[in-house]
N, C-alpha and C positions, 0 to 999 in steps of 0.2 A: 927897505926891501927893494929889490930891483926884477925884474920882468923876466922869467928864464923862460919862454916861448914865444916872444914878440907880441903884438898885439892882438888885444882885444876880437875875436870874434864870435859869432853869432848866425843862425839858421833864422832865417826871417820863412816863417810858411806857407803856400800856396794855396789858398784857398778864399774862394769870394766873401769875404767878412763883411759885417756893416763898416762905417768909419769909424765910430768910434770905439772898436776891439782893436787892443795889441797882442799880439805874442810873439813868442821868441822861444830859441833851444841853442842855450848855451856848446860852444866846443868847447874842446881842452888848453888850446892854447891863450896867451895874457894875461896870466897870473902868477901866482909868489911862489905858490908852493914846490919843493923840490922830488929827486928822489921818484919811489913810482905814483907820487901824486902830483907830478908835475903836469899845468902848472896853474891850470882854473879849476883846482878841485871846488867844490861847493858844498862838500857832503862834512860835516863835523863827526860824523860818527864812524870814520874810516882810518884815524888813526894818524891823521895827519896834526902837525900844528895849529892850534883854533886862531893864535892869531892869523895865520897865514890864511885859513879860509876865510876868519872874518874882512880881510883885506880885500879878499876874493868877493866876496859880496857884495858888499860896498862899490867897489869897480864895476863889477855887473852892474848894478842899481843904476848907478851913475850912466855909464852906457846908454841904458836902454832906457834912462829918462822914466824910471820911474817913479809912481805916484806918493808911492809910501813903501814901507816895509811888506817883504813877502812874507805870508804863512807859512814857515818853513814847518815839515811834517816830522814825525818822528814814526816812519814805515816799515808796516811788519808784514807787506803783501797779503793785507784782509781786504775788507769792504766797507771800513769806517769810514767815510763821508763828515765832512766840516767847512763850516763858512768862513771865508777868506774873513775877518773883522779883526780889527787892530787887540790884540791881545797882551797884557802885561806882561812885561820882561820874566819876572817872578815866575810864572806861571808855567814855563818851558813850553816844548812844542807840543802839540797834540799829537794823540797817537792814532793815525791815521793814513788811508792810501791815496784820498781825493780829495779836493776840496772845489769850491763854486762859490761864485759871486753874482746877485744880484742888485749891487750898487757899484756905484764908479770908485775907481781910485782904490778899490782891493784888489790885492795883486795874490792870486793863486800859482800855486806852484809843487813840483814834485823833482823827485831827484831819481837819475837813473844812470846805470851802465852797461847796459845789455837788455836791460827789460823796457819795454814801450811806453813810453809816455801819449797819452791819448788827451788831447785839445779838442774843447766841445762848446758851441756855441749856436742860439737861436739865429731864426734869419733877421731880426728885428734888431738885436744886439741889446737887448731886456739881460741875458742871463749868461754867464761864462763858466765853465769847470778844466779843470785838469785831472786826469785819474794817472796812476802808477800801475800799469796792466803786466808785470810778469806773468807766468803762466801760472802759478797758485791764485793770484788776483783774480784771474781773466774764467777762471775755472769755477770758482767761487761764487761769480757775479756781480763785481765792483762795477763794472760802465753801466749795470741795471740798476744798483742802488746810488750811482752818481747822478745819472738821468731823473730818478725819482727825487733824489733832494735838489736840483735843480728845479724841477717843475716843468711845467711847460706840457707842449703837445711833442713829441719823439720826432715824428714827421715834418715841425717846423725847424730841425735840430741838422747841423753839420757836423763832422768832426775831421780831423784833421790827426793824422799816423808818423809819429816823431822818430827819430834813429832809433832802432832795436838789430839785435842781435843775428844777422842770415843763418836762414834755415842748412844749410851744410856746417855751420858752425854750434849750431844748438842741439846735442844730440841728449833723449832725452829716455828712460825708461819704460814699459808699456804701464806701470801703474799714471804714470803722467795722460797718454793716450785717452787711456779707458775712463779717469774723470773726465779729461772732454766730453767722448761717447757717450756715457751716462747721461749729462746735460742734450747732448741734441747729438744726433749719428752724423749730419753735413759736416762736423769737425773732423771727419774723415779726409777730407780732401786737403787737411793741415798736413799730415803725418804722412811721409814716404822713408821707407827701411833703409839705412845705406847697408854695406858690405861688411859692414861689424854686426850687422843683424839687430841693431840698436833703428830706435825710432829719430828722423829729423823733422823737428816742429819750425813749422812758422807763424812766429807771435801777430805778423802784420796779419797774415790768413786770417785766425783765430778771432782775430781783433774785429777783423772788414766781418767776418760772418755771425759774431754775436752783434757785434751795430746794425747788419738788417735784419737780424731776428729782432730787436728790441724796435725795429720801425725807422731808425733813424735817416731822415730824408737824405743824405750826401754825404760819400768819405772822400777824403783827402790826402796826396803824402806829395811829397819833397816841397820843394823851395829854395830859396837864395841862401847865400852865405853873402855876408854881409859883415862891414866893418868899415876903421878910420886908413885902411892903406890898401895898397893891393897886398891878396894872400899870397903866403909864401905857399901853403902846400900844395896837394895835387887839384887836379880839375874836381870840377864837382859829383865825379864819382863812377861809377862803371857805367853803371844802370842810368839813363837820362829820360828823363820823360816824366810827365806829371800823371796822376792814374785818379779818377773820378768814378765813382757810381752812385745811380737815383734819380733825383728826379732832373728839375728844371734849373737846379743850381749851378750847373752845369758839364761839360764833358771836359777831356785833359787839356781843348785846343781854349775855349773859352774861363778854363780857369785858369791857363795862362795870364793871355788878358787882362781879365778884370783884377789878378795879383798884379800888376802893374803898381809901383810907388807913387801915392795920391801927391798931385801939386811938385814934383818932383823930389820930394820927402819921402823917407820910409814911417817916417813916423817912430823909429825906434834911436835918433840919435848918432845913423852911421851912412854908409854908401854902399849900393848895389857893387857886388867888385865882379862878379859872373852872369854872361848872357842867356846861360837855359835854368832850367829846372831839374835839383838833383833829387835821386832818391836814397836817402840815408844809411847805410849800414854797419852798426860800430865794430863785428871780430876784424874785419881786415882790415880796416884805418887805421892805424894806431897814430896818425899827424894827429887826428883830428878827434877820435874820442876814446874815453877812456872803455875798457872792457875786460869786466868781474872774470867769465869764460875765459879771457886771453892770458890776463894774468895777474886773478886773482887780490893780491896787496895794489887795489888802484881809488882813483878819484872817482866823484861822481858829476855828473852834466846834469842843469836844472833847464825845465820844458818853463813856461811861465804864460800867462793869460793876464789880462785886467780889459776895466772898461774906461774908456777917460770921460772926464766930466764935458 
């Protein structure tokens, strides 16, 4: 198999972590796959070649210098919740939106293509999760029952807001709206009408305002793109600027900074290739990710967390 989008890249995320957390949000380009899975699909369940993705895997892993084998999920956009822990071949994936680790060397992970992937970590670095936050996920309650199997104080808690889908590009029906509303009315400030008289949601909104109902000390979004060459596609995106709220972990100038690559390493196995901080959105990239909305028969991007020993 040979490379039909050049190499290997990766969204290394902004946000003040302890040392020892990794993560990473896989792009689309560096992989086998062809066709409209081209070419780091990740997702087995989209119709693609398995060995192609499993090839795709493997290359990730390898990348990003991982510890062990990811908890790949088998996601039905619920609130099932599961621990990253090395699980039998035999056993297939678990049927789940989230998973969380609190030992090193579990690698949690989720797959998406327009729906948010949400990175969640203590300030101590004791405890790490990923959740799958579509808007049936997010409406449900998955980041409250991912925080709860996590543990922890909410408060001592960050999280960090991965590529999803822009709000001009997600138009959604008012039965979607009104489960928000149900849950809490501030969801209101998600939804604005376009000219088709249709509702446009935004999953980051949604996302940031159920994290401070549940308490969570700090949200986070963009970061580096990252890899072994410099990137062929566009700059790191319209929208530039890191976005931060809460408490003392800091604002968008200091979480610059302290995302700075420790000892001149990222720690993930590649090279800073861009000087700001982008903010991610997959309908109008199509370089860089894949997107269900755009069109449909496509791949999917994995978000990933662990702890290293």
């Amino acid at each position: 198999m040979s490379d039909t989008q050049g190499e290997l890249r990766w969204i290394r995320p902004a946000w003040p972590v302890p040392a020892n957390v990794r993560a990473a949000a896989s792009l689309r380009g560096g992989g086998t796959s062809t066709g409209p899975y081209a070419s780091l699909n990740l997702g087995m369940h989209v119709g693609d070649d398995p060995q192609a993705v499993a090839h795709n895997r493997r290359r990730l892993s390898e990348a990003l210098n991982l510890p062990g084998e990811p908890v790949w999920l088998n996601q039905v956009h619920g609130t099932c919740v599961v621990e990253a822990v090395p699980r039998d071949a035999t056993q297939g994936a678990p049927q789940a939106d989230a998973a969380y680790a609190r030992e090193a060397d579990q690698v949690c992970v989720v797959l998406t293509a327009d729906c948010l992937p949400v990175l969640l970590c203590d300030r101590a670095g004791t405890r790490v999760a990923v959740a799958h936050a579509g808007w049936r996920g997010l409406a449900a309650g998955v980041l409250g029952t991912t925080l709860a199997a996590m543990g922890g104080v909410p408060g001592e808690m960050m999280a960090w807001l991965g590529p999803a889908i822009e709000p001009a590009a997600f138009e959604v029906g008012e039965e979607v709206r009104a489960a928000f509303l149900a849950h809490d009315a501030m969801h209101a400030v998600a939804f604005e009408r376009n000219a088709r008289g249709r509702w446009q949601a935004d999953l980051v909104a949604l996302a940031r305002r159920e994290l401070e109902r549940l308490g969570v000390g700090a949200v986070f979004e963009g970061g580096w793109v990252e890899g072994r060459g410099a990137y062929q596609g566009s700059s790191l995106g319209t929208n530039l600027g890191s976005h931060s709220q809460g408490n003392s972990l800091g604002n968008g100038q200091g979480n610059e900074r302290q995302s700075e690559p420790r000892n001149g390493r990222s720690g993930l196995g590649g090279n800073r290739e861009d000087g700001g901080i982008g903010v991610f959105r997959c309908y109008a990239d199509e370089t860089r990710f894949f997107s269900y909305r755009r069109d449909g028969r496509t791949g999917r991007m994995a978000t990933l967390i662990w702890m290293e020993t």
